[in-house]
C-alpha positions in Angstrom: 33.6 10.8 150.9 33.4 9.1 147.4 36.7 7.8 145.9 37.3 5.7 142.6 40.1 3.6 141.8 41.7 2.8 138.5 41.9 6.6 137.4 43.6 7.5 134.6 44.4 11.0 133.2 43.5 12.1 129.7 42.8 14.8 127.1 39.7 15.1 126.2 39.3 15.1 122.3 35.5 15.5 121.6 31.7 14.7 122.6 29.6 13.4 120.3 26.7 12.9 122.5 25.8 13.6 125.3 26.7 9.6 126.7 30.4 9.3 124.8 33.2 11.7 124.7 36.7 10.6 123.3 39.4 11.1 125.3 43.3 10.4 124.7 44.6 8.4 127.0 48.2 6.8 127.4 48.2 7.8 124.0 45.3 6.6 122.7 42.0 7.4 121.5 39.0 5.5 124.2 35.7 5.7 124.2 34.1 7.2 127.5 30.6 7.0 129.1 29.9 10.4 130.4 28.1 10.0 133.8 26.6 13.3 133.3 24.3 14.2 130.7 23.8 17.8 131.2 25.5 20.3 128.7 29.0 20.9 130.2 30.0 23.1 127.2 32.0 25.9 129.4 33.9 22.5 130.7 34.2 19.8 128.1 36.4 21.7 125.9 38.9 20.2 123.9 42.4 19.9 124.9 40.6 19.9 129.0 42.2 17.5 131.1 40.8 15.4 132.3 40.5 11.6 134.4 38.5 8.7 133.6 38.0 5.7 135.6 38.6 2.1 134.3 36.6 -0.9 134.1 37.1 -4.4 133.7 33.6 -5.4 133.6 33.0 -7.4 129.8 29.0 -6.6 129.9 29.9 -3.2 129.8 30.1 -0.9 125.9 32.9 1.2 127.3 35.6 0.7 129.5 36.0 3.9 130.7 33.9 6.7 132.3 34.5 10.4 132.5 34.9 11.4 136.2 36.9 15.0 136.6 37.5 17.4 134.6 39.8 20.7 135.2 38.5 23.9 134.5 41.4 26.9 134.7 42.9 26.0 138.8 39.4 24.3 139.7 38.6 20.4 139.4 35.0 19.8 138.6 33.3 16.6 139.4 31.0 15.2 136.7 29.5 12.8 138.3 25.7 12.7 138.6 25.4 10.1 140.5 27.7 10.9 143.6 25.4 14.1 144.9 22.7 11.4 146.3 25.4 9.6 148.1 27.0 12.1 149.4 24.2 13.8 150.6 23.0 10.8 152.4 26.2 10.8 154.6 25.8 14.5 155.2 21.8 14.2 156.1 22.3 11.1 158.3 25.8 12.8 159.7 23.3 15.6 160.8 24.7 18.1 158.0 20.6 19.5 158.2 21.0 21.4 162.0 19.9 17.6 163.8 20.7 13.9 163.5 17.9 11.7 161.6 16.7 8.2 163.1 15.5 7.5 159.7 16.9 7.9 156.2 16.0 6.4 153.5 16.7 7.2 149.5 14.1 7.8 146.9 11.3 7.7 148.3 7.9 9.2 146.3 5.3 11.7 147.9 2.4 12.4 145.4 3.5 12.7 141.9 7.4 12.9 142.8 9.8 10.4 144.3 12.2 12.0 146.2 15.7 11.6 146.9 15.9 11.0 150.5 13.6 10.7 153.3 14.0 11.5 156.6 13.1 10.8 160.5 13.7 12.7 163.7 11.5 12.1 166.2 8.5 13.9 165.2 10.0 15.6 162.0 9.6 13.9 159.2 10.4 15.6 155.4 12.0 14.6 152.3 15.0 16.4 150.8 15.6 16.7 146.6 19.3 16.5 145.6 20.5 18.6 142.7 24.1 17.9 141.2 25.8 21.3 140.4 29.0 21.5 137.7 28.1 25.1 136.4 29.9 27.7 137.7 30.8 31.6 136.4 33.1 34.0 138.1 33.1 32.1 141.5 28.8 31.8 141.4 27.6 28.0 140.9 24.2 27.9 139.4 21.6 25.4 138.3 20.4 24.6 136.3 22.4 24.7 133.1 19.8 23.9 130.8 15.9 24.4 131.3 14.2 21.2 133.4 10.5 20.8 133.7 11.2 17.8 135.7 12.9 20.1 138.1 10.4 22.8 138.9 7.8 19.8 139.4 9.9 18.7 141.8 10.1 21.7 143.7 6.4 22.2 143.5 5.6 18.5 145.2 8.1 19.9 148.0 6.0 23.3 148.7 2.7 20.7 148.1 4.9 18.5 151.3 5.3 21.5 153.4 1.3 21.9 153.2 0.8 18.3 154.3 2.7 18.8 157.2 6.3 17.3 156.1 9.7 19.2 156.2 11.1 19.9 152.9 14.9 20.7 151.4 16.2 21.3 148.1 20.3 20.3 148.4 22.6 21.6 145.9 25.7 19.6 146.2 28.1 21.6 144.2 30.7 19.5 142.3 34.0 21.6 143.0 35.4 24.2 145.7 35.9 27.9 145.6 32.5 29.2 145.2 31.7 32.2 146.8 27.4 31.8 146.9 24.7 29.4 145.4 22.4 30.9 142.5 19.5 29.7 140.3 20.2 29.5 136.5 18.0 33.1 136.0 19.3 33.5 132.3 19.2 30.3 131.2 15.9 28.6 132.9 14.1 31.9 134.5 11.0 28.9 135.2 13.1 26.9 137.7 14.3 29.9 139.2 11.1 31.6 140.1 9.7 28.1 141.3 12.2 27.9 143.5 11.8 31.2 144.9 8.0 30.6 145.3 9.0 27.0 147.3 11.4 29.0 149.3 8.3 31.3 150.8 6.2 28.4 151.1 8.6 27.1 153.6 10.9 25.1 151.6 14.0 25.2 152.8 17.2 25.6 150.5 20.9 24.6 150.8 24.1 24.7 149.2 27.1 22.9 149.6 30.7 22.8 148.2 33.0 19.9 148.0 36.5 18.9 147.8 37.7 17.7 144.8 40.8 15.7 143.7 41.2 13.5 140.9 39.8 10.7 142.3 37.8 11.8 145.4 34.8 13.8 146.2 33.5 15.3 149.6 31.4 18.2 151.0 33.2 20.4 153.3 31.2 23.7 154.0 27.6 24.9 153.2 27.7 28.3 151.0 25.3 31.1 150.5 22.2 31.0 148.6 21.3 34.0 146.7 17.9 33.2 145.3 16.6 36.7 143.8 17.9 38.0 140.5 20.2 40.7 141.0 18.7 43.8 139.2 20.3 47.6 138.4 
């Protein structure tokens, strides 16, 4: 579980970047640091609530960040930073189907570095994290914007497979409620079919949900993984 303290909630005003948004809180206008740089658009609409964490560190340009966000009955984590953790409890926690002796986070294989390495026994692999706030009618995807970075990661995993290594891709989905796992087909159609392609190579691929309150975060159940594009 990941939980902040010092969270306040707010109405978010605006974005203008991708690092800022301006929330109201208590009345007033802050300044934020979004810890998520995707696009957020279906989320980050104004008038959203919303809750920010505050912090009294002085070396810092913002005192606030933008945590949670609430999109209709659903509470959406923004947080890219949290998947990796969390997923390091849920790999060493033996959320995989066996219990590590060895984890260890980022480490690199070829041209990659990975999120998490692991140990058991005689398996070892490596296991790439993906943080996932994009959901439509129920159906999380990922990406929500086209990543190069991301299909070369999944190719290094397929090239790790071939070397002998065990190989995930984790999708830690930022909210509850979701009824199966998709890649972004519309919106990145190159990550989607790499992923498909590292699947039959042996990669395996997982998704997760998590709870979500305002100020807490933790996966509770795997969910299905649809990779193939549905067609008529």
């Amino acid at each position: 579980m990941i939980r902040y303290d010092a969270m306040k909630q707010g109405t978010f005003l605006s974005r203008p970047n991708r690092f800022v948004a301006h929330v109201e809180i208590g009345g007033r206008e802050e300044i934020c640091h979004v810890k998520n740089t995707g696009r957020c658009r279906e989320l980050l609409l104004p008038g959203a609530a919303v809750w920010c964490q505050h912090h009294d560190a002085s070396d810092r340009k913002t005192a606030w960040s933008l945590i949670t966000v609430q999109k209709g009955e659903r509470l959406v984590n923004l947080d890219s930073q949290v998947p990796n953790k969390l997923a390091l409890e849920y790999v060493r926690s033996g959320g995989l189907g066996f219990v590590p002796t060895v984890v260890k986070a980022e480490q690199t294989f070829g041209q990659s570095r990975f999120d998490l390495y692991y140990e058991a026994g005689e398996n070892k692999g490596f296991v790439e994290v993906k943080g996932v706030t994009l959901e439509e009618s129920g159906v999380a995807r990922f990406p929500d914007a086209p990543t190069e970075r991301g299909c070369k990661h999944l190719r290094e995993l397929q090239a790790a497979v071939e070397a002998g290594f065990g190989a995930w891709v984790l999708f830690v989905i930022q909210m509850a409620g979701i009824r199966r796992f998709e890649p972004n087909w519309p919106r990145d159609p190159e990550f989607a079919k790499t992923l498909c392609q590292a699947a039959e190579h042996g990669v395996r691929v997982r998704a997760v949900e998590c709870a979500v309150t305002e100020d807490s975060l933790t996966i509770t159940k795997e969910v299905p993984v649809m990779l193939r594009e549905e067609t008529e």
